[in-house]
N, C-alpha and C positions, 0 to 999 in steps of 0.2 A: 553483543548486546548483553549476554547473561554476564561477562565480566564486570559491564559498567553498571548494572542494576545488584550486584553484592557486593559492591564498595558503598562504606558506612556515607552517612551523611558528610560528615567531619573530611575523607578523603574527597570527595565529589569537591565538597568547596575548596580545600588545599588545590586539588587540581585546575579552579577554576581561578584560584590569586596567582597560581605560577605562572600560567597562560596574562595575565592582568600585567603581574610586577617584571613578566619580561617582553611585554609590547607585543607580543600574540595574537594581531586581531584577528586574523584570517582563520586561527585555529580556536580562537575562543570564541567568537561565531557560530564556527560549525560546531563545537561543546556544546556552549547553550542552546540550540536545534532542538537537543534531545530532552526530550520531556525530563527525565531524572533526575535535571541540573538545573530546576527550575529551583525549589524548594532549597538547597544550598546556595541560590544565586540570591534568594531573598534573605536569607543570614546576612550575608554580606553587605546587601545596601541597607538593610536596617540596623548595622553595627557601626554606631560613631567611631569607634577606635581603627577600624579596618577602611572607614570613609573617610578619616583626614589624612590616613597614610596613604593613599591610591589618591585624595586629591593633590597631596603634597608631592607627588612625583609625576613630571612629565613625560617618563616611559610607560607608568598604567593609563593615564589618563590619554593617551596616544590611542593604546588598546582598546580602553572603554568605548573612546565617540567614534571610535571603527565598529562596532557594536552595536547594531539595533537595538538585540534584545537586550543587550548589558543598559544603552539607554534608556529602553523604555520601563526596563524595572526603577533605575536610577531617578528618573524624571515622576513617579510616583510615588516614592519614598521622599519624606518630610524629610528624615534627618540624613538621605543620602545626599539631598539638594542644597540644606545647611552647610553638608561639610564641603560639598561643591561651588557655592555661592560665595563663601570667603575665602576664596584661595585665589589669588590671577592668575595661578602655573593652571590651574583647573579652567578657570573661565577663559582662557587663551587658547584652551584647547578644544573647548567645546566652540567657540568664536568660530574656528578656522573648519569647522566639520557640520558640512550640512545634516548631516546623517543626527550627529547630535539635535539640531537646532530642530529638527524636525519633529523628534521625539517631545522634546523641552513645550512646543508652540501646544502639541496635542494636551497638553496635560495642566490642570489647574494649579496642582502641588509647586509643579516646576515653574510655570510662569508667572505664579504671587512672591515664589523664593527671588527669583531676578528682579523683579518689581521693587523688593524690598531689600535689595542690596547695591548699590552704588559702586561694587566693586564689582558686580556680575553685570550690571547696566552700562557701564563704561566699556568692557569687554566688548558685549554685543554692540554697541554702537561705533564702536571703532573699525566696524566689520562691513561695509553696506548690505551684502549678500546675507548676512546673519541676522541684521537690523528687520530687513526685508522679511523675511521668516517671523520675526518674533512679530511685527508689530501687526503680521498678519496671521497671526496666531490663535486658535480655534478654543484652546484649554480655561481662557474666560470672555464673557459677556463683552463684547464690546459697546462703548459708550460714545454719543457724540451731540452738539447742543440742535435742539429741533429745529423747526424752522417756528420761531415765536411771531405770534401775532397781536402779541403784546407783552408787558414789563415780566408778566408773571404766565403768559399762558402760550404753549398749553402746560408746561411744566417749567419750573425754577424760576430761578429770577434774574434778572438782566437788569445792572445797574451803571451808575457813571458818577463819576465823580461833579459833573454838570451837563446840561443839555444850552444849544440856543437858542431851541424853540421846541414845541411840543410837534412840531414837524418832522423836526429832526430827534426822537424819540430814542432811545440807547436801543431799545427791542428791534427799530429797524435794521442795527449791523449785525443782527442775527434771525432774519427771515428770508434767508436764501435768496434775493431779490438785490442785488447792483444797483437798481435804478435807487432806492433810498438806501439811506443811510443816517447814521449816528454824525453829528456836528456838535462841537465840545462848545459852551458859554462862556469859553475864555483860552487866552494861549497855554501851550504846556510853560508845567507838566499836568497830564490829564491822566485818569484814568478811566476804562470798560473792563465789566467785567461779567462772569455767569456765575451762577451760585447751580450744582449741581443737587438733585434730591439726595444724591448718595456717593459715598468717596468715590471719586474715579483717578487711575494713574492716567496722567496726559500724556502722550507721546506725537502728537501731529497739531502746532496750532496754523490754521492757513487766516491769514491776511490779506484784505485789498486795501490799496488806500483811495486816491480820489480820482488821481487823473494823470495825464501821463509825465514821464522822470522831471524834474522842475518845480512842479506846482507845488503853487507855496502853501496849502491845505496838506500833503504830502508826511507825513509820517519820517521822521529818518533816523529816528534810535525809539527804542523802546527793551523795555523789560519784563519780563513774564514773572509776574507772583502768582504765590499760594498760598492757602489759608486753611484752617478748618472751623475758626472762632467766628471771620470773618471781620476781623479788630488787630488783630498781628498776623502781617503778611512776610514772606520770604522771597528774597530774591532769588531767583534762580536762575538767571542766564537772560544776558543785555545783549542786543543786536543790535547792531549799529550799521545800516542800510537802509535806501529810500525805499519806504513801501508804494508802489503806483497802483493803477487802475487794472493791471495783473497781476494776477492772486498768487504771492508769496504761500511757499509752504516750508515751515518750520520745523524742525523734529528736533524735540528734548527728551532728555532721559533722566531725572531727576528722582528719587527712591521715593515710594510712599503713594496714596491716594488723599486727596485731598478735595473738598466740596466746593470751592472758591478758586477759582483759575482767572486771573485778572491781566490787563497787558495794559503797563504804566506806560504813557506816551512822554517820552523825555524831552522831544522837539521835533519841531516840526521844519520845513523850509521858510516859514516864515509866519505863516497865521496859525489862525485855532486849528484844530486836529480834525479831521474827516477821515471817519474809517467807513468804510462802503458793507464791507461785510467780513464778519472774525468767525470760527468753530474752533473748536477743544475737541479734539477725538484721541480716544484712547480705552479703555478697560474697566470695570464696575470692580471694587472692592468684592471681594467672596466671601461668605458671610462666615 
C-alpha cells in the first residue's frame, strides 16, 4: 500500500491506461478498488483526447464495460460519454455488457448522451437484453400519456386530424378504458396524436386497434411522427402490421425529445380508423 500511495498522480493514471489499452479488466477492477486511483481515474474520463482514443479501440473498451468502477466514473462524465456516444466500436461494446448498461441506466449524463445519439440508440437496441436495461432506466424521469378525461385534461392535449362524433372523442384512445375509443370522420390517411407539456424521448408506443385480425375499422400501416412546432412533423418509422383488439407494443429509438408524438394511420382494412386505445412512454427531457 505505501508503494501505491507515493506513486505521483501522473504514474497511478499511466498505470490505469496500460491495464485499459491492454484489455485488463479483471486487474483494472481490482486497481480501481483502491481509493488512490480514484482521482487519476477521473483525469482520464474527463480528458477528450484520452476518451476518443480508449473509445476508438475495441481492446480498452473490452476492459472498460468489464468495469464497474471504470463505468460508473464513465457514465458520469459528459465528455467521457460524447466520446463514447459516437464511436460503434464503443457502443458495441457497451451493447454486449450488462455491467456497462447498468451503470449507463443509473445515471442522467449517460442516458441524455444515448438519447441524443442515433449511433449509441441503434447500438442499444440491436441488443434486447440492453434495450431492456436502458428503457428501464432509473438516470431520468420517466414519462408516459395520463389517462385523459378529456381533449386537454388532466394534462396536454390530445388531438386528431377528425372525429365522427363527439362520442367518439380523440381523448377516448387515451383514458386507459377499451371499451371507448377514437373513431376517425373519414377513411385514411388519419391522424391521433398527444402534445406532451415538456420534451419527452419515446421509446414504447403500445396500440389497440378495434376488433379481432380482419376487421375492417382495423389499423394495418401506420407511422410514428414528431414534432416540436407542432406544424412540421417527422417521420420516423412506418409499421406495416394489422393492429387488433390486442394491444400492440412498439419500441422506437429515434434521437432527441420531442413534445408532439403522433401515429399517422395510412390504412386501414377497409373503413375509417378506430384506435381503442395509444400511450407514448418514454423519458422527460432534463433540464
Amino acid at each position: 500500500m505505501a508503494k501505491i500511495i507515493s506513486l505521483g498522480i501522473s504514474n497511478r493514471k499511466d498505470s490505469i491506461l496500460e491495464l485499459i489499452f491492454k484489455g485488463n479488466s479483471s486487474n483494472l477492477e481490482a486497481l480501481l478498488q483502491n481509493p488512490n486511483f480514484s482521482t487519476p481515474l477521473w483525469l482520464i474520463v474527463w480528458d477528450p483526447v484520452v476518451m476518443n482514443a480508449i473509445a476508438a479501440s475495441s481492446t480498452a473498451m473490452n476492459a472498460v464495460v468489464n468495469s464497474s468502477t471504470a463505468m460508473n466514473a464513465i457514465a458520469a462524465s459528459s465528455i467521457a460519454m460524447n466520446a463514447i456516444v459516437n464511436s460503434s466500436i464503443a457502443m458495441n461494446a457497451i451493447a454486449a455488457s450488462s455491467i456497462a448498461m447498468n451503470a449507463i441506466a443509473a445515471s442522467s449524463i449517460a442516458m441524455n448522451a444515448i438519447i441524443n445519439s442515433q449511433t449509441a440508440l441503434n447500438a442499444v437496441k440491436n441488443n434486447s437484453t440492453v434495450w431492456n436495461i436502458f428503457i428501464n432506466g432509473k438516470g431520468l424521469t420517466t414519462k408516459e400519456v395520463p389517462a385523459m378525461t378529456s381533449n386537454t385534461a388532466p394534462e396536454g392535449v390530445a388531438s386528431a386530424s377528425s372525429i365522427y362524433s363527439s362520442t367518439y372523442d380523440v381523448f377516448k384512445a387515451f383514458d386507459k378504458n377499451p371499451s371507448t375509443y377514437w373513431y376517425a370522420g373519414g377513411g385514411a390517411p388519419q391522424w391521433i396524436q398527444y402534445q406532451f407539456t415538456v420534451p419527452v424521448f419515446v421509446h414504447t408506443v403500445t396500440l389497440t386497434g378495434n376488433d379481432s385480425t380482419g376487421n375492417v375499422y382495423n389499423p394495418n400501416s401506420i407511422t410514428i411522427q414528431v414534432s416540436n412546432d407542432g406544424n412540421n412533423f417527422l417521420n420516423i418509422q412506418t409499421f406495416n402490421q394489422e393492429f387488433t383488439s390486442t394491444p400492440t407494443t412498439l419500441y422506437i429509438a429515434y434521437k432527441g425529445y420531442y413534445k408532439y408524438w403522433r401515429v399517422l394511420v395510412n390504412s386501414t382494412n377497409s373503413f375509417s380508423p378506430i384506435i381503442r386505445e395509444l400511450n407514448f412512454k418514454g423519458f422527460i427531457q432534463p433540464a
